[in-house]
N, C-alpha and C positions, 0 to 999 in steps of 0.2 A: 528563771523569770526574766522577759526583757522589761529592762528599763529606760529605753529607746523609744520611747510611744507619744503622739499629738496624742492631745486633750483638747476640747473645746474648751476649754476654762484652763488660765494661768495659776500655776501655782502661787498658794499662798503665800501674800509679801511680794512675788513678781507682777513687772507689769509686762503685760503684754505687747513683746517688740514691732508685733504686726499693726496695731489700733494708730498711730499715728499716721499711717497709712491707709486705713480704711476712713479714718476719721478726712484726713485730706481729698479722698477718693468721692466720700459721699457729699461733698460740695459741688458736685458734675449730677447728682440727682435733681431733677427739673428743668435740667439743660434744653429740653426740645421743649419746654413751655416759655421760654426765652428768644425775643428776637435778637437775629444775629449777631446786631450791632454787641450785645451784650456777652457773647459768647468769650471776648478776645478774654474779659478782664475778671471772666473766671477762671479761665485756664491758666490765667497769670497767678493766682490767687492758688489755685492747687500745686501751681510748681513753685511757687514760693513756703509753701508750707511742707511740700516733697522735702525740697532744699533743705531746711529746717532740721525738720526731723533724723535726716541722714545725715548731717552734722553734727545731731545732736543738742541741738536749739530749741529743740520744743519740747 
């Protein structure tokens, strides 16, 4: 049997290494309902949490 296989669900007790990622990622969801001016200081805001996260920060 392989035990080498994605799951949609993290195992028990794990957290899942990808969600800090997805969670920074869905802060660009509404982006085209935003005028431009406003665009810079999300993007800042998701690569600050990027940052974070692949640090280890978050």
């Amino acid at each position: 049997m392989d035990e080498f296989y994605e799951t949609e669900e993290p195992a028990i007790g794990r957290t899942d290494p990808e969600a800090g990622v997805r969670r920074a990622l869905d802060t660009l969801d509404g982006l085209d309902e935003l005028p431009p001016a406003e665009h810079v200081a999300r993007f800042e805001a998701v690569h600050d949490a990027l940052r974070a996260h692949l640090s280890g920060d978050a």
